[in-house]
N, C-alpha and C positions, 0 to 999 in steps of 0.2 A: 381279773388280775393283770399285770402287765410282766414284759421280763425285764432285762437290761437295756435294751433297745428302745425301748420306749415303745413296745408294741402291745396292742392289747387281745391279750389272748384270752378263747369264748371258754367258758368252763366244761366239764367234763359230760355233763347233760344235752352240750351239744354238736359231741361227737358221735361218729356214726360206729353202728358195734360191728363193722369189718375191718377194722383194724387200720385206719385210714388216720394218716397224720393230724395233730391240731390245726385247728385254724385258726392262722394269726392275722390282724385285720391294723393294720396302722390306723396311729390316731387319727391323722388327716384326711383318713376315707370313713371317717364318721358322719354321718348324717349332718348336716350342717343345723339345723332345725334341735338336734340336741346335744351338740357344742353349744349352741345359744343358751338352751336350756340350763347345760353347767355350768355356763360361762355367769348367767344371772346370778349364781348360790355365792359369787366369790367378792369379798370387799375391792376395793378398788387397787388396792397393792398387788391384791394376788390377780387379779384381772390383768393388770400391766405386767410381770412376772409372765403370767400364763400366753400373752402374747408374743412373746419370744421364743417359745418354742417352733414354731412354724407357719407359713403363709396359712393355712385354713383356720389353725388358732388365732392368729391374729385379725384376720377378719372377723370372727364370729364375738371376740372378747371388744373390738373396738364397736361392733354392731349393736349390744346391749350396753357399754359402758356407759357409766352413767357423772358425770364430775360434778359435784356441788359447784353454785358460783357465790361467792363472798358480795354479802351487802355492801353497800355503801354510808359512808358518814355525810347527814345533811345535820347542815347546822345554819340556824335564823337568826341572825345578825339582827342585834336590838334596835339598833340605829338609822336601818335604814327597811328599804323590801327585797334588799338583796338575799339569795340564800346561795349558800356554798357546799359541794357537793366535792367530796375526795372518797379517791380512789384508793385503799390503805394496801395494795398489793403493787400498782403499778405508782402508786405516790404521786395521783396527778389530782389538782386542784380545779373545778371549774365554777364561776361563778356566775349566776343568774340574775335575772333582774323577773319579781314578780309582785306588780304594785295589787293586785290582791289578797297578797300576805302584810300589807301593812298593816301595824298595830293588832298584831294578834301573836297569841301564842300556842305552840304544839304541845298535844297532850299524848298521842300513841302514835303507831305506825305499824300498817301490816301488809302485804302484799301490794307494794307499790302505794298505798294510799296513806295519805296523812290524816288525823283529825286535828282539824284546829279552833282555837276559841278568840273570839274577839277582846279587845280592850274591855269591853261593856259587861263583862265575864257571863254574860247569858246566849248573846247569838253564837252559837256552833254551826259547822261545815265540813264537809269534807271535799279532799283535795289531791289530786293525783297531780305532780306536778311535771310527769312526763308529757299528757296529754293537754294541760291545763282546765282538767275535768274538775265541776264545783258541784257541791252536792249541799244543800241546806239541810239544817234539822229543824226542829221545836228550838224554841227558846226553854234554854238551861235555867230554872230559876234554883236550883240545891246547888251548893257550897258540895265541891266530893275530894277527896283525898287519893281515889285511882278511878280510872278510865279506860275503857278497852272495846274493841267490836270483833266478831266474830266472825268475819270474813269481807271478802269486800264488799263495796256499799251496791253493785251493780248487780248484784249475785242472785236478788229474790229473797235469800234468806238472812241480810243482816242483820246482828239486833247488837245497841250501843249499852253498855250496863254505866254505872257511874256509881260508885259507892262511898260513904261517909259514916264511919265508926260514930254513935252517938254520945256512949258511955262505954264501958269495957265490956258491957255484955249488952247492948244494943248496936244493931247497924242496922242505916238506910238507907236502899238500894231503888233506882229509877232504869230504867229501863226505857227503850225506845228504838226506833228505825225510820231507815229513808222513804220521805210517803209518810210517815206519823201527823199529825197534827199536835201533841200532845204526851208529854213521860208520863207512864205509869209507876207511880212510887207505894212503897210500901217499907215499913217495920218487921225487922226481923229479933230473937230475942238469941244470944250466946251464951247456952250456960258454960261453955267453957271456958269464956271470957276471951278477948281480942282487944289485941294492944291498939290504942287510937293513935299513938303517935309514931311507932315504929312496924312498918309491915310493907311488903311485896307489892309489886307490882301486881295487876290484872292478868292473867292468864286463861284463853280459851280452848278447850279440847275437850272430846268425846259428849259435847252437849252442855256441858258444865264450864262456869265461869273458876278460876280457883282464884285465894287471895291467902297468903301465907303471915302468919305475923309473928313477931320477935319473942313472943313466949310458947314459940312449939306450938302455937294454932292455926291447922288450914281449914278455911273458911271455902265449902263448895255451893253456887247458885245453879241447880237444873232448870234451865230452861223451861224445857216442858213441862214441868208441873208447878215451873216457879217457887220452888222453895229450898229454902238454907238449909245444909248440916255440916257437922264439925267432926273433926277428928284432932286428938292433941298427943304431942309426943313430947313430954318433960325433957326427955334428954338431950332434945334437938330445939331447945332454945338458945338462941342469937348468944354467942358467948362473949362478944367483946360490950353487952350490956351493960352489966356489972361489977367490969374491971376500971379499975382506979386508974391503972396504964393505960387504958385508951380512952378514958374519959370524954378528951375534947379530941377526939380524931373522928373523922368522919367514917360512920357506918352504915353500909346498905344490905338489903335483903333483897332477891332478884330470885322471880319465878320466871320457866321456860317451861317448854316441851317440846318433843321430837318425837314425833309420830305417835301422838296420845298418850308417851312418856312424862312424866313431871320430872325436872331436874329443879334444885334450892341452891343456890347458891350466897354465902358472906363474905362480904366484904369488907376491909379495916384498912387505908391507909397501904403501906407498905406489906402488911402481913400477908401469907399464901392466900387465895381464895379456896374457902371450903366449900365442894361442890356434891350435893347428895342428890341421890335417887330415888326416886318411888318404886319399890318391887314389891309388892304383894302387904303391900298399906307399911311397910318399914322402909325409915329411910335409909339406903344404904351407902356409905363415904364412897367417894373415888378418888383414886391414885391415881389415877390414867384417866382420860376422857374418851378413851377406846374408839379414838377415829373421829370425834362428835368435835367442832367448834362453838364454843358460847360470843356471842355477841351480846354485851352486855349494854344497855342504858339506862338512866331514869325511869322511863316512861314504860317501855316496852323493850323483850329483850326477844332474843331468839336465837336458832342454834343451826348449825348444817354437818351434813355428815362428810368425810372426804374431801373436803376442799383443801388442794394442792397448795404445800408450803405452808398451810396455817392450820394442821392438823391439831390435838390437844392441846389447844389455844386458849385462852381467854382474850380477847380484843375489846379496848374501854374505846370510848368515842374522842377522847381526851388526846390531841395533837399535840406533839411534840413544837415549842418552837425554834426550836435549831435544828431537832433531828425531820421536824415534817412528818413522822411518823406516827400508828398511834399507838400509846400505852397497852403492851398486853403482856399474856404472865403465861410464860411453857411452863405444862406439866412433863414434858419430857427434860426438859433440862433443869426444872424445878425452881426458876428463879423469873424475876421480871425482865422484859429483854432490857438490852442496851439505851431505848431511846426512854425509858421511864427513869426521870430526873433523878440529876445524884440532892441530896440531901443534906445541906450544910446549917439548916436552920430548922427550928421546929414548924416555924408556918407553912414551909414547906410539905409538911409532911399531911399537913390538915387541908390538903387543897384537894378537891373531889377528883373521881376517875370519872365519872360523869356531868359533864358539864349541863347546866339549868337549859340550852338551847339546843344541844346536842344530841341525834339519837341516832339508829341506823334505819336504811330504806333501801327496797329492792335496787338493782343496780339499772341503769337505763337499756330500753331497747339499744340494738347494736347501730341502728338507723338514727337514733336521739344522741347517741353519745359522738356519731362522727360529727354531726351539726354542731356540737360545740365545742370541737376542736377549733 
């Protein structure tokens, strides 16, 4: 227990039975070793909070503190092999020249690496474009609808999935990695059925590939035993489907996770994003993003805990061109910021948050990014 002083006093078991005063032990002659220790249990508010109580506090809270750092938007410019890299916190633009991305297009991004496909739509690579690291695959010969790897390609254990809804309750799934010669593909059957034209992104965690789709079907790939199953939740079908009001407005579905966490998120246009949880197989709504930012794209999306200034965020890849800024949506203030277009026309409003070249990528070493100042 502590008194007014902010001093922590030992409980009554360890005092001595002569009659001997308490003993009061201030906070700052706490073992340093387990100040660290408490210091770990605290989100990062109370971490910074918790530093202002005193020099031993403040060392032991800065010594575990931990700050998310916010991805970056790279975006591949169709026209040429340039690629453009902004910075959406400090608003800085830098552009690249990398005549090995000519005539190809980006399909994911995870931990600093890109995967990209050729003109030819079968040669695949992979592409770190901090280091200018190239990585070949197998030739792609399956047509697929999402794309994803499960770590990076230098890792030992990558494996690339690619999948393609055959009918509503058929999908086929190819499989492969760096060193393959060769995808392995196979047929899988859905009896819960899977929307072929409207569904999630790729997502990897705990072993399993997931893929979510607009009628409340997630669709899981184990790894290890290589095989599909399903779980469906009626209630938690894509709602702006079979509305006559959003008809022609553009709608997306975007799976993440955070630390083996599944998060669902919908998108429409102007409307809020609805952002759900996976707790105990239900998905559960959020009000709040509880500290979590979504970084949303196309292709691949991803989330960080704590990151300064862009807390219960949503961030689209989608620049401003007057503000420079990019599109995103506070759930703390409940609305879309400032630099997300005012709306004087309907086409307007049908114009993606996600741009077809646009997605996020780790941010550069702190040595990579002074060189291109």
């Amino acid at each position: 227990m502590t008194d007014q002083r902010g001093k922590f006093i030992l409980s009554n078991e360890d005092f001595s039975n002569n009659g001997q005063e308490k003993k009061v032990v201030p906070f700052a002659d706490l073992p340093s070793s387990l100040l660290e220790t408490i210091m770990c249990c605290l989100v990062l508010i109370d971490n910074i909070r918790a530093s202002a109580v005193c020099k031993a506090w403040r060392k032991a809270a800065e010594a575990v503190r931990v700050v998310g750092k916010h991805p970056w938007v790279i975006t591949l410019r169709k026209r040429d092999d340039l690629i453009v890299l902004y910075d959406p916190m400090e608003r800085k633009r830098y552009t690249l020249n990398f005549p090995e991305l000519a005539g190809t297009d980006v399909c994911y991004s995870k931990d600093g690496w890109l995967l990209m496909r050729r003109s030819s739509l079968v040669d695949m690579f992979f592409f770190k474009p901090y280091t200018r690291e190239l990585i070949n695959l197998p030739k792609c010969e399956l047509s697929f609808q999402a794309i994803a790897f499960s770590s990076t390609p230098t890792s030992g254990t990558c494996v690339v999935i690619v999948l393609r809804p055959l009918t509503r309750y058929n999908v086929r799934i190819s499989i492969c990695y760096p060193g393959a010669t060769e995808w392995a593909t196979e047929d899988f059957s859905c009896s819960l059925g899977f929307d072929p034209y409207m569904h999630s992104n790729l997502v990897y965690a705990n072993g399993y590939f997931y893929c979510f789709s607009s009628g409340g079907v997630l669709i899981d790939f184990e790894l290890a035993s290589r095989t599909v199953s399903q779980q469906g939740w009626s209630e938690h079908r894509c709602p702006y489907i079979h509305s006559d009001e959003w008809s022609n407005m553009p709608k997306r579905i975007y799976l993440t996770e955070q630390k083996g966490e599944l998060f669902l998120m919908y998108t429409c246009s102007r409307e809020k994003p609805m952002v759900y949880k996976l707790v105990s197989s239900n998905w559960e709504e959020m009000s709040t993003l509880d500290g979590v930012t979504i970084f949303a794209s196309m292709y691949s999306s991803e989330t960080r805990v704590d990151v300064r200034g862009m807390r219960n965020n949503v961030y689209f890849p989608k620049i401003g061109l007057k503000s420079k800024t990019c599109v995103s949506y506070s759930f703390d203030e409940g609305r879309y910021h400032k630099q997300y277009p005012k709306v004087k026309y309907l086409w307007q409003m049908r114009k993606e948050l996600c741009p077809l070249r646009s997605l996020w990528i780790e941010p550069p070493p702190k040595n990579v990014e002074d060189s291109m100042k």
